[in-house]
Each structure stands twice: as structure tokens, then as C-alpha cells.
C-alpha positions in Angstrom: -14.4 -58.3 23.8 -14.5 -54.8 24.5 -11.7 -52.7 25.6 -12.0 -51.1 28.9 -10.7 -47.4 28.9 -7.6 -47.1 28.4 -5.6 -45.4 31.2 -2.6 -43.3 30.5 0.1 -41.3 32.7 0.5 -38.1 33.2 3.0 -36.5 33.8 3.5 -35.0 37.3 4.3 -31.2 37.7 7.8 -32.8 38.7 8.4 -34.6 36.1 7.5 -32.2 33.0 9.9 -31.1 30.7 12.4 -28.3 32.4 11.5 -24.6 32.2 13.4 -22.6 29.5 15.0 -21.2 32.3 16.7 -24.4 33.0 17.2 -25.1 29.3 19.2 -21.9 29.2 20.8 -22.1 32.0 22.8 -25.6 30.9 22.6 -25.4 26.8 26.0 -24.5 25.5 27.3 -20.8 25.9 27.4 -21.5 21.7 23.9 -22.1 21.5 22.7 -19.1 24.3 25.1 -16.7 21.9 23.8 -17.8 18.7 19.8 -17.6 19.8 20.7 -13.5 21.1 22.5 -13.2 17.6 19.3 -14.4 15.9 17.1 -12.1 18.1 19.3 -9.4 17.5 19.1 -9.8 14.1 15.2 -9.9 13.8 14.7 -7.0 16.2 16.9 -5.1 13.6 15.2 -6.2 10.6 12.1 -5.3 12.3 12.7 -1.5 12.9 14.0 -1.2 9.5 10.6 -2.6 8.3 8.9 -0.4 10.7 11.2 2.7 9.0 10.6 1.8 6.0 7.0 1.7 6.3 7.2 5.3 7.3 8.9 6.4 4.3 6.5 4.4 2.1 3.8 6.4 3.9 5.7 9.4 3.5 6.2 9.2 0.0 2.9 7.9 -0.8 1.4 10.8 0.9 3.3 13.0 -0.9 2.5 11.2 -4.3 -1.8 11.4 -3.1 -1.6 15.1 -2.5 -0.6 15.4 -5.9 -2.6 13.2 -7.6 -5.9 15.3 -5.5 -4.7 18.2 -6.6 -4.5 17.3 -10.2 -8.0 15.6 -9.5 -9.4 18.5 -8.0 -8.0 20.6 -11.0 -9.0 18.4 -13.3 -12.7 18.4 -11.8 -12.7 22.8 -12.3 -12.0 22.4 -15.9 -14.5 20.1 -16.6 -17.1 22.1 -14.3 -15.6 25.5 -15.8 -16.0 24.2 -19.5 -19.5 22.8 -18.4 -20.7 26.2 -17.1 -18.9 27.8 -20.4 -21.2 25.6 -22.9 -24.4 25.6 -21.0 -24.0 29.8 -21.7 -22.8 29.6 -25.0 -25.9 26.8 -25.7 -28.0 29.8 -24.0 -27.5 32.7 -26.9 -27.7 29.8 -30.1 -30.2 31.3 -32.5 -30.8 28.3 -34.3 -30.8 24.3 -34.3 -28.2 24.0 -36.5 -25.7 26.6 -34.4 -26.9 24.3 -31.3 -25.8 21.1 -32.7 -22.1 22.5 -34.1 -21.5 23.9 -30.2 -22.3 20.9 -29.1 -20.2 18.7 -31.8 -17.1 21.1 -30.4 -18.0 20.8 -27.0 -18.0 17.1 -27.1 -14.9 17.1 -28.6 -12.9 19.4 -26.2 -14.3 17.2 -23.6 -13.2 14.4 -25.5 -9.6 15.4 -25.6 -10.1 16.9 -21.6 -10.6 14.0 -20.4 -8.6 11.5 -22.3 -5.7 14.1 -21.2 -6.8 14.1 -17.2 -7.4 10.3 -17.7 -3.4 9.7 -18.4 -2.0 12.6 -16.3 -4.1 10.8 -13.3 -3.0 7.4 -14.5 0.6 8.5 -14.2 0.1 10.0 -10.8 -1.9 6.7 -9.7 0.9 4.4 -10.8 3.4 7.3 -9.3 1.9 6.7 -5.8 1.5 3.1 -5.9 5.3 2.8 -6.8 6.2 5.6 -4.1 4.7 2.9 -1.2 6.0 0.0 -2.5 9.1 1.1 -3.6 10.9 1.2 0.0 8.9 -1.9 1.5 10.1 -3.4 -1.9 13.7 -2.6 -1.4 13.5 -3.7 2.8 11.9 -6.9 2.0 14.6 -7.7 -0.7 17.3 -6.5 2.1 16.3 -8.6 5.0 15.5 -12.4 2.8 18.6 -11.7 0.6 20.0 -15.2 0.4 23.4 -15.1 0.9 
């Protein structure tokens, strides 16, 4: 035999669970206390998280300008040195002269840029530390266990 559908009660706008209104009204002045104590607590946590996202940004901002600047000097050397071989590679009188200015030009490149790599590295790791540092230090300062 098959079941016929089943019916089940709902409740009527009267009978549904009481507004939070209510709840507040008649929970324990404990309970009301402790619930504005929790909800001061988060709102405080919250603007120091918002605070301490600025100062990340700050300091990360800070930490970028350099690391453009040292890009942007970085990038005028190597152009610079570029411009400096191309001319020199323009008055070689022989193969042989050609292929020593280029064996020294590789070089200095060489070291260049294996010098810009790590100064740029540095900076890189310098502004990645600068934004998390303070987010770091907030997040460890509002879930301390205690």
C-alpha cells in the first residue's frame, strides 16, 4: 500500500519561536552583559585589524617605492652599459678585438645582474615582510589563547 502524502503542521505566525527582541528582553541580565562584552570585544579586534591593515599598506608602499626605484636604476645601467658596448663594438678593427669586447661585456653583465638580482631579492622579501609583518603581529594579538 502506498502512502498518501504525508501532512505536516506548520507553525502559525503565533506560534513561532519569539523575536530576539523577546529573547532579550527575558534572558538573564548575565547573559545580555556577556553578549555586549563579546560584541565589544569583536568590534575592537576589528578596528585594530582594520589599523593594522593600513600600516601594512603603509609600510609596504614604502618598501615598493624602493624596490621601483632600485628596479628602475637597475634597468639605466643595464640600458647605459648596453648603449656603452654597442659603441665600443662600433670602432673594433678586427674579429678578434670584437670577440674580447664582447667576452668583457658579457661578463660585467654577468656580475650586473647577479648583483641587481640579490639587491631586488632583498627588497622583494623587504616588502613582503613590511605587509605581513603588522597583520602578523594583530592576528597573533586578537587569537592569543589565554
Amino acid at each position: 500500500m502506498a502512502a498518501g502524502p504525508r501532512k505536516t503542521k506548520t507553525a502559525s505566525p503565533a506560534g513561532e519561536a519569539p523575536a530576539v527582541e523577546t529573547i532579550v528582553e527575558t534572558a538573564p541580565v548575565e547573559a545580555v552583559a556577556e553578549v555586549k562584552k563579546v560584541q565589544a570585544a569583536a568590534q575592537k579586534a576589528a578596528a585594530e585589524t582594520v589599523q593594522s591593515l593600513e600600516t601594512s599598506f603603509a609600510a609596504a608602499s614604502k618598501s615598493l617605492q624602493a624596490f621601483s626605484a632600485k628596479a628602475i636604476q637597475a634597468y639605466q645601467a643595464n640600458t647605459a652599459a648596453s648603449v656603452e658596448y654597442v659603441q665600443a663594438l662600433a670602432s673594433v678593427r678586427s674579429v678578434s678585438e670584437a670577440i674580447a669586447l664582447q667576452s668583457e661585456h658579457i661578463r660585467k653583465q654577468y656580475e650586473a645582474l647577479t648583483s641587481q638580482a640579490k639587491e631586488l631579492t632583498a627588497l622583494a622579501q623587504q616588502v613582503a615582510a613590511d605587509a605581513a609583518g603588522p597583520l602578523k603581529e594583530q592576528l597573533d594579538k586578537t587569537f592569543k589563547t589565554k
